[in-house]
Structure formats: structure tokens, C-alpha cells
N, CA and C atoms of all chains as a GROMACS GRO file, in nm:
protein
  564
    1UNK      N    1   6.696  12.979  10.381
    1UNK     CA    2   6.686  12.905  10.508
    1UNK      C    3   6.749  12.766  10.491
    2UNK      N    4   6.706  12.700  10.378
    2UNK     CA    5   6.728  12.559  10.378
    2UNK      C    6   6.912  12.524  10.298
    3UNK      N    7   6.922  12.677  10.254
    3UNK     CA    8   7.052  12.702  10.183
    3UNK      C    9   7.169  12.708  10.306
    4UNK      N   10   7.131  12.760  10.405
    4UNK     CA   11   7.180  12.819  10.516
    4UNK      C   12   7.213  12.650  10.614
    5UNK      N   13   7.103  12.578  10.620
    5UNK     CA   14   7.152  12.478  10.666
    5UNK      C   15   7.228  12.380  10.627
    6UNK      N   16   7.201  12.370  10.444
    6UNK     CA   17   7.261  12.277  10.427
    6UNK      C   18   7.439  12.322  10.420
    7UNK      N   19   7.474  12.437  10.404
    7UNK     CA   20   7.588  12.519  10.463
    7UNK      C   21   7.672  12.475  10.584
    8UNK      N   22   7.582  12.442  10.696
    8UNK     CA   23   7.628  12.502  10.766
    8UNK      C   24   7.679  12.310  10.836
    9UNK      N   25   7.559  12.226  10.766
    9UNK     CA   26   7.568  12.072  10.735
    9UNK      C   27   7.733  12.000  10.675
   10UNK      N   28   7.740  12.106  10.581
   10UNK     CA   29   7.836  12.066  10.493
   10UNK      C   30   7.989  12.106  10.549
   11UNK      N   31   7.970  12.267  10.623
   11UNK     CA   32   8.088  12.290  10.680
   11UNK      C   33   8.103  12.206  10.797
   12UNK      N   34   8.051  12.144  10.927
   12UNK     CA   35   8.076  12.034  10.997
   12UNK      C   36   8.078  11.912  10.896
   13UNK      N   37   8.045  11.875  10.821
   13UNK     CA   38   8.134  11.714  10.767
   13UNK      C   39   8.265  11.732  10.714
   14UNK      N   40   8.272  11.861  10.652
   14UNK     CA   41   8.408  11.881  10.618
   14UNK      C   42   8.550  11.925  10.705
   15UNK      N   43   8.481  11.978  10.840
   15UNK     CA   44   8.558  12.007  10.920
   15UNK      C   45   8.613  11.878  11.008
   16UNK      N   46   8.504  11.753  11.055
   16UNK     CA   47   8.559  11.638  11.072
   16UNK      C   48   8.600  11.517  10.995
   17UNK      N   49   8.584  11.583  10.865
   17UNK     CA   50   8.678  11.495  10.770
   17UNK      C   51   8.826  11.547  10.772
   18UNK      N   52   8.836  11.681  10.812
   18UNK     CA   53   8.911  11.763  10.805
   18UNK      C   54   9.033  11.693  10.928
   19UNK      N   55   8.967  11.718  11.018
   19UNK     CA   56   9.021  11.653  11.170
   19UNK      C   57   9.069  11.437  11.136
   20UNK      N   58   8.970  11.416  11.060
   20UNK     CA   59   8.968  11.270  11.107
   20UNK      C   60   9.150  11.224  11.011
   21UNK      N   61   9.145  11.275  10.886
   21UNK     CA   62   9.253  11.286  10.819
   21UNK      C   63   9.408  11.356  10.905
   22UNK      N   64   9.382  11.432  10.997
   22UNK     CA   65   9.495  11.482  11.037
   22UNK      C   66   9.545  11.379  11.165
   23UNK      N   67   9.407  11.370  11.249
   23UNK     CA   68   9.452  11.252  11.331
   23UNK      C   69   9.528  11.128  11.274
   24UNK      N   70   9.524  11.110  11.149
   24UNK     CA   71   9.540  10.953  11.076
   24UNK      C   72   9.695  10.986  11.060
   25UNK      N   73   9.731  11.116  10.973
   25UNK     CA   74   9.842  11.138  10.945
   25UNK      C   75   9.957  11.148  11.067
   26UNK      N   76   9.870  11.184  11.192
   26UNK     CA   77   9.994  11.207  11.278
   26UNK      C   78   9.997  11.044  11.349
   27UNK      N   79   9.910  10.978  11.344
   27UNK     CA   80   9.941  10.818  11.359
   27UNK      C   81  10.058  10.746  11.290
   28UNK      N   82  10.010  10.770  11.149
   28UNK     CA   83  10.159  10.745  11.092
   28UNK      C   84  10.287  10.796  11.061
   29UNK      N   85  10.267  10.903  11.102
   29UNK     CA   86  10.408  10.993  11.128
   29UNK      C   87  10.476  10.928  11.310
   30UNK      N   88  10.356  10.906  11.402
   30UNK     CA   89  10.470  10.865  11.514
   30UNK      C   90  10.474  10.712  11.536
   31UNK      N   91  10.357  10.649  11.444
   31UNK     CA   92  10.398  10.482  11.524
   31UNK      C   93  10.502  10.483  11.429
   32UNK      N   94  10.559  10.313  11.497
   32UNK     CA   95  10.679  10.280  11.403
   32UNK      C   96  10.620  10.120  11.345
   33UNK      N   97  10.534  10.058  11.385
   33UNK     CA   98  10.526   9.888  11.382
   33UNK      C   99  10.390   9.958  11.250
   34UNK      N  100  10.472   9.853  11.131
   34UNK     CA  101  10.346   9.838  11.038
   34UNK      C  102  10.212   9.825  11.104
   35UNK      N  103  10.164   9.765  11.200
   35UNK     CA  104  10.034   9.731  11.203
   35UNK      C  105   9.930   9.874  11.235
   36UNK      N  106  10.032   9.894  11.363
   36UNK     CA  107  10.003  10.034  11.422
   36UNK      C  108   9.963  10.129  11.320
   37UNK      N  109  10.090  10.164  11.219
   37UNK     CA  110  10.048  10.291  11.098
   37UNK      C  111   9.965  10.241  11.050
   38UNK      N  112   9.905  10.099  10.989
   38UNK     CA  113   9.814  10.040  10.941
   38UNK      C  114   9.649  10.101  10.977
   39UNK      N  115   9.646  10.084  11.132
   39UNK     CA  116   9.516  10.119  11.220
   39UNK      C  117   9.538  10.301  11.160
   40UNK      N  118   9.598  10.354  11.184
   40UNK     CA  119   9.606  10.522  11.202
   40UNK      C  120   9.584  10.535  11.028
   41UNK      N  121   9.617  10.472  10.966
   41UNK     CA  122   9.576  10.503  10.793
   41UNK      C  123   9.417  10.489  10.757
   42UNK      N  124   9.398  10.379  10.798
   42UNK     CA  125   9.245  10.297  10.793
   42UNK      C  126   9.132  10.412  10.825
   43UNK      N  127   9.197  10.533  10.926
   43UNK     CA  128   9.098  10.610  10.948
   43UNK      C  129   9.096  10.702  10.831
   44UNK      N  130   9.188  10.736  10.781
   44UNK     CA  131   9.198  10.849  10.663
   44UNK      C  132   9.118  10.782  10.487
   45UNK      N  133   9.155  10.667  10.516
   45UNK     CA  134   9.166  10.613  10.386
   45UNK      C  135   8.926  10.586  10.371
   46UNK      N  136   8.931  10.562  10.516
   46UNK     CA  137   8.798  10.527  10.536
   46UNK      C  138   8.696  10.628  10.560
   47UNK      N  139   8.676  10.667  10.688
   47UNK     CA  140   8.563  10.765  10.719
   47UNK      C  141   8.670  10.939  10.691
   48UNK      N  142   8.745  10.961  10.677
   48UNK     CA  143   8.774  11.055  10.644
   48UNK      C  144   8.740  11.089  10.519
   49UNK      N  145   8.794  11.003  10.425
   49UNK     CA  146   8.727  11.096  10.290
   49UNK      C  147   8.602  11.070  10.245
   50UNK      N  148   8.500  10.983  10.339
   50UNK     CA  149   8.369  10.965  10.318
   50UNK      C  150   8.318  11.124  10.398
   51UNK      N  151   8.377  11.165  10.523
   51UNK     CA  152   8.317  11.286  10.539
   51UNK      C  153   8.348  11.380  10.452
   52UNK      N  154   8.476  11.360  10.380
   52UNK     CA  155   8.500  11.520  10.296
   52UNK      C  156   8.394  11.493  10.164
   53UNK      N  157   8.388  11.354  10.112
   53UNK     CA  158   8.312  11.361  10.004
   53UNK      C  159   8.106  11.373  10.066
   54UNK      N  160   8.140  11.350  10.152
   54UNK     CA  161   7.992  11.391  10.206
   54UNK      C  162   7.947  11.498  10.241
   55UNK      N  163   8.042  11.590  10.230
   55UNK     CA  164   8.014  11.759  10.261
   55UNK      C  165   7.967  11.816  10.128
   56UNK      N  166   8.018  11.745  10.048
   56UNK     CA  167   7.900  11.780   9.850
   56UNK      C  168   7.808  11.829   9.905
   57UNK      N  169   7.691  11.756  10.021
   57UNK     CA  170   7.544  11.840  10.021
   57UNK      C  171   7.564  12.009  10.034
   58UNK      N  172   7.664  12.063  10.081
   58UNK     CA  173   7.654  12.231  10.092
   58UNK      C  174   7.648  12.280   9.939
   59UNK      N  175   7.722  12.196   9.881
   59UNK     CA  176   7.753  12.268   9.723
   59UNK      C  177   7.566  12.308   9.679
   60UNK      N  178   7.497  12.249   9.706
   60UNK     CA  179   7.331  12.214   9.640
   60UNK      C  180   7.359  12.196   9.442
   61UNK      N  181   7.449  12.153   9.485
   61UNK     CA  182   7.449  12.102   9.279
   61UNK      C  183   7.457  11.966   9.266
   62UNK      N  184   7.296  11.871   9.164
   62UNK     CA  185   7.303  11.813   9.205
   62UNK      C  186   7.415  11.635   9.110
   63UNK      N  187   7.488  11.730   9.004
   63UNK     CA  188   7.579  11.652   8.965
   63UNK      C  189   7.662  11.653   9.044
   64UNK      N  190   7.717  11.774   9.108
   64UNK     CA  191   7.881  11.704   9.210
   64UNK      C  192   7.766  11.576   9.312
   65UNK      N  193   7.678  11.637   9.349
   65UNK     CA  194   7.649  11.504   9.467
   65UNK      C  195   7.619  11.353   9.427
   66UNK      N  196   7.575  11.367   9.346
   66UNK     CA  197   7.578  11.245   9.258
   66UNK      C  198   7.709  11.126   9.226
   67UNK      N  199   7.800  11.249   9.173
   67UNK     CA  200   7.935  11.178   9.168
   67UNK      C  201   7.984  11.161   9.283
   68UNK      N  202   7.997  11.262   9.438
   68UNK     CA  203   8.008  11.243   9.540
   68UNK      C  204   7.978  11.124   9.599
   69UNK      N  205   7.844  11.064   9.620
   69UNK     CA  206   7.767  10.927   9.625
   69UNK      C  207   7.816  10.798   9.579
   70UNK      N  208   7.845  10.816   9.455
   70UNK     CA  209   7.926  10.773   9.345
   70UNK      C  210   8.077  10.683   9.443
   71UNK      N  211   8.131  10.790   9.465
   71UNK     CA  212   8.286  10.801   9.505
   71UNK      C  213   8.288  10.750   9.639
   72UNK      N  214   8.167  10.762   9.717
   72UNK     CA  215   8.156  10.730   9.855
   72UNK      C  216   8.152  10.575   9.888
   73UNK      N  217   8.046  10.534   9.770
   73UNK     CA  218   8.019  10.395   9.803
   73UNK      C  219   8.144  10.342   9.730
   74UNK      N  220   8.195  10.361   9.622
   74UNK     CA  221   8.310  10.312   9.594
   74UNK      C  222   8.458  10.286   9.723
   75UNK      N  223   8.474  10.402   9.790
   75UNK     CA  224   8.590  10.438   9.858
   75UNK      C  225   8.509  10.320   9.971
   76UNK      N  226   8.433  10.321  10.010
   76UNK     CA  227   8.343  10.229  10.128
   76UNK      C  228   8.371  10.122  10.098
   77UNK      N  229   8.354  10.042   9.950
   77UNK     CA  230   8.398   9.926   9.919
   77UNK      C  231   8.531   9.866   9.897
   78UNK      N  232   8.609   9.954   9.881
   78UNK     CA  233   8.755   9.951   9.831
   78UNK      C  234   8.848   9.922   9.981
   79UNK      N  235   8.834  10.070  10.050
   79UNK     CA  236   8.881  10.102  10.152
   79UNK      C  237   8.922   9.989  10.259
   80UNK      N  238   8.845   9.881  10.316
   80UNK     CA  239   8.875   9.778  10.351
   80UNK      C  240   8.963   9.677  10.317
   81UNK      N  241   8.945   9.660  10.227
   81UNK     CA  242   8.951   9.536  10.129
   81UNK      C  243   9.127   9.578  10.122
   82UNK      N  244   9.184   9.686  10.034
   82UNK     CA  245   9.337   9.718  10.057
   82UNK      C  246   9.393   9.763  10.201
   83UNK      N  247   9.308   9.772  10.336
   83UNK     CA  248   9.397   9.734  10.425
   83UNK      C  249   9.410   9.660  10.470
   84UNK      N  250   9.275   9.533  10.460
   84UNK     CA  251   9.312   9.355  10.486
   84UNK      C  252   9.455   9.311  10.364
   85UNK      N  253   9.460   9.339  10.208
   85UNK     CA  254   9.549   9.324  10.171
   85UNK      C  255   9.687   9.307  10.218
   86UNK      N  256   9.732   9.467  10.272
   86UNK     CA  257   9.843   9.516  10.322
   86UNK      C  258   9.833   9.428  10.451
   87UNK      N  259   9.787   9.390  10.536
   87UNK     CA  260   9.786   9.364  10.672
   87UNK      C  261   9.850   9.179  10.679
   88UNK      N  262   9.750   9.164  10.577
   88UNK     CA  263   9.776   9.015  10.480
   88UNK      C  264   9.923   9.019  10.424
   89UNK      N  265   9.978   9.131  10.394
   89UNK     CA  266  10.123   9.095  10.332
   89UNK      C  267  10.188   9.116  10.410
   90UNK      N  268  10.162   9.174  10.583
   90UNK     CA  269  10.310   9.219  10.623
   90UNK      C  270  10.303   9.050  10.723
   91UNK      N  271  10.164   9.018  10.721
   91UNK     CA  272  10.176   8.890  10.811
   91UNK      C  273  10.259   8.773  10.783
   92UNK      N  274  10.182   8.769  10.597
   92UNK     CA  275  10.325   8.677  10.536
   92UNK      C  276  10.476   8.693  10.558
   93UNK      N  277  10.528   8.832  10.514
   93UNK     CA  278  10.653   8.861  10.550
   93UNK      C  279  10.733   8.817  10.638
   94UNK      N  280  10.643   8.874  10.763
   94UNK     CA  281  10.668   8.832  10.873
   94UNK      C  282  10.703   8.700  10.891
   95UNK      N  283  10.602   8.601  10.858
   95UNK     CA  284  10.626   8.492  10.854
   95UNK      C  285  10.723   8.417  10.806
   96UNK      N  286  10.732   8.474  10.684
   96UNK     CA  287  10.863   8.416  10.628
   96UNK      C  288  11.009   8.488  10.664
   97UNK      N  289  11.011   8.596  10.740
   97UNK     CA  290  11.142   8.614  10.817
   97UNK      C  291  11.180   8.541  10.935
   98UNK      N  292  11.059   8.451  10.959
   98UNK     CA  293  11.065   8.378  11.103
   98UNK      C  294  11.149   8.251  11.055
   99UNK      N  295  11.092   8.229  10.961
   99UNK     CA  296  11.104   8.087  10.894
   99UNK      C  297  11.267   8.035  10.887
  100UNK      N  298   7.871  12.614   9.875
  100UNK     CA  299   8.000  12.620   9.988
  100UNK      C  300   8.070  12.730   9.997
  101UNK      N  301   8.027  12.856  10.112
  101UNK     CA  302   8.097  12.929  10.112
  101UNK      C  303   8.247  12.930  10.084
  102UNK      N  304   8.320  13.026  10.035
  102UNK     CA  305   8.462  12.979   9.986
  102UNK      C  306   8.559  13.067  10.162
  103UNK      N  307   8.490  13.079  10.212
  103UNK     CA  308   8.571  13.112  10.360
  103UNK      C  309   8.619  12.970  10.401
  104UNK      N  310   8.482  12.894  10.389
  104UNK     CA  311   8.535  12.738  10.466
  104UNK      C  312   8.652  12.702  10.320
  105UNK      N  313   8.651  12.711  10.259
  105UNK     CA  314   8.705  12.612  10.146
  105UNK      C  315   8.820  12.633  10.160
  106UNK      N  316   8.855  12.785  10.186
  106UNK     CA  317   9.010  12.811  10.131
  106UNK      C  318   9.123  12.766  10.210
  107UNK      N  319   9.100  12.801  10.382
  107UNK     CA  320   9.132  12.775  10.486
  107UNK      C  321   9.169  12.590  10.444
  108UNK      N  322   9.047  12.491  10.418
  108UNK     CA  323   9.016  12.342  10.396
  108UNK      C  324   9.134  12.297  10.272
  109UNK      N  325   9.149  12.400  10.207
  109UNK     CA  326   9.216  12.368  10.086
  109UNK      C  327   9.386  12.358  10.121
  110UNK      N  328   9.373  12.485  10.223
  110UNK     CA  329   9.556  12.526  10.239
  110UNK      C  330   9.546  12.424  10.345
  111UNK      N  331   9.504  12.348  10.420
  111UNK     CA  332   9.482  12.222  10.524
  111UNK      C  333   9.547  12.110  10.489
  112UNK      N  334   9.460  12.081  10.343
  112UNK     CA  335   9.468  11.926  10.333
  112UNK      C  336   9.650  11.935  10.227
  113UNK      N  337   9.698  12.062  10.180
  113UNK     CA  338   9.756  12.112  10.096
  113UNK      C  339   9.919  12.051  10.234
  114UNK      N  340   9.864  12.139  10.351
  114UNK     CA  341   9.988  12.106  10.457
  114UNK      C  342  10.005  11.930  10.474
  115UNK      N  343   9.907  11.875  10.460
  115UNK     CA  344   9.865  11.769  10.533
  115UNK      C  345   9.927  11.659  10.433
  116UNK      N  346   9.927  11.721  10.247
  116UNK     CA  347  10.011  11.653  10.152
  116UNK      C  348  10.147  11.665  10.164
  117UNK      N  349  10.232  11.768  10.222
  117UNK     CA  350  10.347  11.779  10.292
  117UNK      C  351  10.378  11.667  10.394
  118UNK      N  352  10.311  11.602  10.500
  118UNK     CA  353  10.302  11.558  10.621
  118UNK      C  354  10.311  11.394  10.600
  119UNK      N  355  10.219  11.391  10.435
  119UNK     CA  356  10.199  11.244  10.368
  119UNK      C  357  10.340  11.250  10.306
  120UNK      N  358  10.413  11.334  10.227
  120UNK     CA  359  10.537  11.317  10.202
  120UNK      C  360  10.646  11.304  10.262
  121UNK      N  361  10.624  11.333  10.409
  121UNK     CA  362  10.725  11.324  10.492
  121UNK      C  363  10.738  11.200  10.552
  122UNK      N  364  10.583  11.122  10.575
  122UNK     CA  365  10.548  10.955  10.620
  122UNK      C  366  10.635  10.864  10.481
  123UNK      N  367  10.622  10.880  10.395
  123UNK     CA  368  10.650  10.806  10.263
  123UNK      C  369  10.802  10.834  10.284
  124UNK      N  370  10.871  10.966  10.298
  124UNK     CA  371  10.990  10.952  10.304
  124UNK      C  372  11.098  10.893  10.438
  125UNK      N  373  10.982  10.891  10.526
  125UNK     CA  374  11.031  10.834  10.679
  125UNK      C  375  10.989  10.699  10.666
  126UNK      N  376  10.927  10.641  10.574
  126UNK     CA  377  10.902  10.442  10.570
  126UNK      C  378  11.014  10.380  10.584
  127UNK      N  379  11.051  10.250  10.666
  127UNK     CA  380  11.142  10.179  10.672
  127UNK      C  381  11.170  10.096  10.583
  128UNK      N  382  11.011  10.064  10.564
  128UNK     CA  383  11.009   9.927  10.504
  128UNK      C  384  10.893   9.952  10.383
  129UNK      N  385  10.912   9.842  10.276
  129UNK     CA  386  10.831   9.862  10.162
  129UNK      C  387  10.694   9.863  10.206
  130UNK      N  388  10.634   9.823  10.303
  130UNK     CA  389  10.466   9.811  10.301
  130UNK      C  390  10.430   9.937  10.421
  131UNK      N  391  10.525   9.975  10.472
  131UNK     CA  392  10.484  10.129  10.525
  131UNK      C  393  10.496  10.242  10.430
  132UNK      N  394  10.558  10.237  10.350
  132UNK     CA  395  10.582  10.290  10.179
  132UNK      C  396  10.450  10.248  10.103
  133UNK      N  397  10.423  10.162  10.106
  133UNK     CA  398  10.266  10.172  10.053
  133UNK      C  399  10.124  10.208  10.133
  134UNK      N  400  10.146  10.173  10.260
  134UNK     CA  401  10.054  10.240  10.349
  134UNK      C  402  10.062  10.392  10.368
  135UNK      N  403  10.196  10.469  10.319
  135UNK     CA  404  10.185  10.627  10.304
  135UNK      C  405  10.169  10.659  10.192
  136UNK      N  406  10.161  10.574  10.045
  136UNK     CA  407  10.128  10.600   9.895
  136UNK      C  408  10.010  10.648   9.938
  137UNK      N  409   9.934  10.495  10.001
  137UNK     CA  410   9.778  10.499   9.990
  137UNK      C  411   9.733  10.613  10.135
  138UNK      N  412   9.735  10.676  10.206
  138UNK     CA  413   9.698  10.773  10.265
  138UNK      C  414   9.718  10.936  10.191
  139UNK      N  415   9.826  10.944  10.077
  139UNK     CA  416   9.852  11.018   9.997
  139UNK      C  417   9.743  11.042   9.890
  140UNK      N  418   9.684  10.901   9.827
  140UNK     CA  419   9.612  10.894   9.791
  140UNK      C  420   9.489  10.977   9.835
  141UNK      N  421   9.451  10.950   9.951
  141UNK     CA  422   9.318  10.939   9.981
  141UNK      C  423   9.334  11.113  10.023
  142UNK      N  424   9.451  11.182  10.078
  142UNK     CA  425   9.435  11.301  10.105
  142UNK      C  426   9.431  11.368   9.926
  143UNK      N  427   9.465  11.355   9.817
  143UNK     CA  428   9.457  11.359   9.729
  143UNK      C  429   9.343  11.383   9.609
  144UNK      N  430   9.265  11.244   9.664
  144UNK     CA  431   9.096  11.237   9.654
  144UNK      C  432   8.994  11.380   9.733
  145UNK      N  433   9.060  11.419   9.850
  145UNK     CA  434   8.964  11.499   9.907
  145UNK      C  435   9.023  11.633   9.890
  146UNK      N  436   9.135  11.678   9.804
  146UNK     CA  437   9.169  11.774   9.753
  146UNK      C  438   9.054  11.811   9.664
  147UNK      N  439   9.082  11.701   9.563
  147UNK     CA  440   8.991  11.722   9.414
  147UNK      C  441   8.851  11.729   9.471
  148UNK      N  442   8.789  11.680   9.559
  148UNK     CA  443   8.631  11.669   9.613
  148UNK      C  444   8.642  11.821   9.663
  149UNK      N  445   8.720  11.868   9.678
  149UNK     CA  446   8.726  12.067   9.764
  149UNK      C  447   8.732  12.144   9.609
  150UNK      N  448   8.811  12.089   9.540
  150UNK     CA  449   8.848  12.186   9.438
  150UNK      C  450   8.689  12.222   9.319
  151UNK      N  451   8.652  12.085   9.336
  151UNK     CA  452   8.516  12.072   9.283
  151UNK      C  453   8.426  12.157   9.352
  152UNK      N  454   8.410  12.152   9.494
  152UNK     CA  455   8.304  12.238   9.534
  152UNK      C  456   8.335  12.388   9.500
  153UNK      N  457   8.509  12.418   9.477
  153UNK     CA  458   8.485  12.523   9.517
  153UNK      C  459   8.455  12.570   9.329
  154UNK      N  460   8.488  12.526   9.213
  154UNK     CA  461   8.476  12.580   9.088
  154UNK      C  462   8.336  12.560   9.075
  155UNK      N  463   8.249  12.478   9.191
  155UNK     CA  464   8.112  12.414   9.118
  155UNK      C  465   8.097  12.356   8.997
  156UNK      N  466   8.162  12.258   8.978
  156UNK     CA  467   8.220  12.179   8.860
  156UNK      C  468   8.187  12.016   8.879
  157UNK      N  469   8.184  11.961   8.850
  157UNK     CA  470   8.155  11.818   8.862
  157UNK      C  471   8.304  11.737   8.828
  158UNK      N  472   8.368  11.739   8.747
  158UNK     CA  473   8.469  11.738   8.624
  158UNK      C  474   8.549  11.675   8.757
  159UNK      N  475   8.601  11.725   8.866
  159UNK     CA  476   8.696  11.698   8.932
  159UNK      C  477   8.693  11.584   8.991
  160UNK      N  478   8.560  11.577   9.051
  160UNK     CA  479   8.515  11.435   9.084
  160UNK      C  480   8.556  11.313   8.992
  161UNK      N  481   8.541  11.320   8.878
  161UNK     CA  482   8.575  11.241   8.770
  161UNK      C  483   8.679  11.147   8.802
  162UNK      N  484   8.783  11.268   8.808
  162UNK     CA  485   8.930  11.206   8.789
  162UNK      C  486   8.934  11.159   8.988
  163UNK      N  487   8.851  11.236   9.038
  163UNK     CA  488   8.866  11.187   9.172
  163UNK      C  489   8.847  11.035   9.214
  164UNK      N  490   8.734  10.963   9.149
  164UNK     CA  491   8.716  10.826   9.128
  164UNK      C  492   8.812  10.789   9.069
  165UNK      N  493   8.841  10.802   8.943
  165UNK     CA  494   8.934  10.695   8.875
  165UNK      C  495   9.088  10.677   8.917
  166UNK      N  496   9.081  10.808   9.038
  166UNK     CA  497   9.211  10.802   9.164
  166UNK      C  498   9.218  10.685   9.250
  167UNK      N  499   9.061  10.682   9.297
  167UNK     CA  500   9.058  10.572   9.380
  167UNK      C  501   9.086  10.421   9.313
  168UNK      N  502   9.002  10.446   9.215
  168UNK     CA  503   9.022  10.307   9.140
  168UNK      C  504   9.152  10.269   9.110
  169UNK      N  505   9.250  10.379   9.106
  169UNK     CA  506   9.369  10.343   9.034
  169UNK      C  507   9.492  10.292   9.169
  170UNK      N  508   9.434  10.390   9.277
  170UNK     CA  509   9.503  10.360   9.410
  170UNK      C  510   9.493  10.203   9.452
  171UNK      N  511   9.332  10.204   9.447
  171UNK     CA  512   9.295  10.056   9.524
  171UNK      C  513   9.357   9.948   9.434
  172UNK      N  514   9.381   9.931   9.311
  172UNK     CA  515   9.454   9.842   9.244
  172UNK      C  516   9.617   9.838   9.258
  173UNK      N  517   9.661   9.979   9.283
  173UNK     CA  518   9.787   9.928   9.288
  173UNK      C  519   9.838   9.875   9.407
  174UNK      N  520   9.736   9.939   9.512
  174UNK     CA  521   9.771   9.894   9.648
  174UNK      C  522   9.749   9.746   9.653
  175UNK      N  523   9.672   9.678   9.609
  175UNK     CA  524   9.642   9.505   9.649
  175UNK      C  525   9.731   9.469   9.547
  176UNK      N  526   9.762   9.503   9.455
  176UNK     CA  527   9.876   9.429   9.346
  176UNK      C  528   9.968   9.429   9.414
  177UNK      N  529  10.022   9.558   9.469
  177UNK     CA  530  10.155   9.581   9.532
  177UNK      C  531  10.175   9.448   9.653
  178UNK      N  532  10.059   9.475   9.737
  178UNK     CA  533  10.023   9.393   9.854
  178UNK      C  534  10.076   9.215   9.817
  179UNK      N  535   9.953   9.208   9.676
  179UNK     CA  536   9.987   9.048   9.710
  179UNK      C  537  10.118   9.033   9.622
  180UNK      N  538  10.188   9.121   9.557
  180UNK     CA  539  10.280   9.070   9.520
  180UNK      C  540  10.371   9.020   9.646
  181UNK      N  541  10.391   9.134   9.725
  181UNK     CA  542  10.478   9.147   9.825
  181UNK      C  543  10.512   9.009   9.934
  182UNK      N  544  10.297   9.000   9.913
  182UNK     CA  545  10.264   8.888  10.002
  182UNK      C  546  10.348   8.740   9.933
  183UNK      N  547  10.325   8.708   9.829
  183UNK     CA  548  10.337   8.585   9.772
  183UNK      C  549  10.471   8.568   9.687
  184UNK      N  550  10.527   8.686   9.643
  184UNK     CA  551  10.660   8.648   9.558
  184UNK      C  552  10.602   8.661   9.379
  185UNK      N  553  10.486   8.717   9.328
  185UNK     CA  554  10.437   8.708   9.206
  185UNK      C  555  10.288   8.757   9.227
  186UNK      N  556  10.261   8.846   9.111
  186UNK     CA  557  10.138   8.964   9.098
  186UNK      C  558  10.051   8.875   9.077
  187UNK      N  559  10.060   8.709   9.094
  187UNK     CA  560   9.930   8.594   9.020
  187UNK      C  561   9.968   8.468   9.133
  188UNK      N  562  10.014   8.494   9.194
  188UNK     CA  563  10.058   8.369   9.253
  188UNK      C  564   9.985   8.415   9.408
   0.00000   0.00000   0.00000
């Protein structure tokens, strides 16, 4: 029963991690302005692979979830931080092509 | 994890590494070239998080972190180099 749900738990997070990643990719396949592909990455790089790594609960093993957890709060902390980076360097650029 | 969902999920994210190679090879400019590294990345990461569920293995995860770790550093190195003219400056 409880095998069955967490199944069925795991196949919806993985299916909109599934989705949230494809939406991201076709963002940056049609914008053209850094900032734009910037926004359409941010989704993949962010809640997308927090849902695929959050679908671990179907596995019921409880080392992958662990490391899963692991990888989540990491990617959560990271994930931001290198697209203020990038966003931060194209502003400079920018700037200095104005200049 | 049933392996019905997985396999289908696997040949997905598999097209979707095609789609990241095609963004990286369509970049104009160097920091859209790193904004399709790092989405490569991250479809990359959730390969190995599938491949794990599906061997029931832990092992994959492993190298799946030290992906991220290795992504998120090169991406802000890359970044502030780009930004400032020097990897310290």
C-alpha cells in the first residue's frame, strides 16, 4: 500500500522535473538576449533537478535518499548564487561595451 | 521505481542532452556558452539521479554531487573572470 504510494509520489516529481527541464531547454534554444536564456536556465538548473532528485522517495532505499537530500540542499544553495554570477558578468560586459 | 517510468525518463533526459548540445553549439556569445555548459550540467546531474534509481545503487549519486560541485565552481570562476578581466580580481 504504502509502496504503491510512494510510487506513484515519485513518478509525479519525476514527471515534473521531467517537464520543468524541457520547458527550460526550449527557453534557451528560442530566446536570443543573455538575460532571457538566463531566466529559462534558472528553471532547469533550480527546481528541476530538485524535482528529479526528489523523486529518490519511490526508490524506498534509504542511502540513495539520503544522498538525494544531500544533493538537493546543495543544488538549492549553489543554484542561485551561479546565476547572480553569470547575470553579474554579462552586466559588466555590457557595461564596458558601452563605455 | 518501477523501471516503466525510468526507461521512457532516461531516453527523455538522453534527447534533452542532444537539445543542451545544440544550445551550446547555437551560443553567440561566451556567457550564453556557459549558461548552456551549466544547463548541460544540471540535465547531466538528473541522468545520474535516474541511473541510480534505476541500478538501486547509491554510487551514482556520488559522482552526481561532486558534478554539481564541480559545475558550480567553474561556472562563477568562468563568470567573474569574464566579469572583471582576472579569476582574483
Amino acid at each position: 500500500m504504502i509502496s504503491a504510494v510512494l510510487d506513484v509520489i515519485g513518478g509525479v516529481l519525476l514527471f515534473l522535473g521531467l517537464t520543468l527541464m524541457t520547458i527550460s531547454l526550449y527557453g534557451v534554444l528560442r530566446q536570443r538576449d543573455t538575460y532571457h536564456q538566463l531566466h529559462a536556465q534558472g528553471l532547469a538548473t533550480g527546481p528541476g533537478v530538485i524535482a528529479v532528485l526528489a523523486s529518490s522517495i519511490g526508490t524506498e532505499n534509504a542511502a540513495i535518499i539520503t544522498f538525494a537530500v544531500l544533493a538537493i540542499s546543495f543544488v538549492a544553495l549553489t543554484s542561485p548564487v551561479s546565476g547572480h554570477a553569470i547575470a553579474r558578468a554579462t552586466r559588466r560586459r555590457r557595461g564596458r561595451a558601452e563605455r | 521505481m518501477p523501471d516503466a517510468i525510468l526507461f521512457p525518463a532516461l531516453v527523455w533526459v538522453t534527447l534533452l542532452l542532444v537539445g543542451g548540445g545544440l544550445a551550446l553549439v547555437r551560443a553567440r556569445d561566451v556567457l550564453q556558452r556557459v549558461i548552456a555548459f551549466d544547463s548541460l550540467a544540471a540535465l547531466v546531474i538528473a541522468l545520474l539521479a535516474m541511473l541510480s534509481y534505476l541500478r538501486d545503487v547509491g554510487y551514482y549519486l556520488d559522482a552526481a554531487v561532486a558534478l554539481a560541485l564541480l559545475s558550480f565552481t567553474a561556472t562563477v570562476a568562468v563568470a567573474r573572470y569574464l566579469a572583471s578581466g582576472g579569476p582574483f580580481g
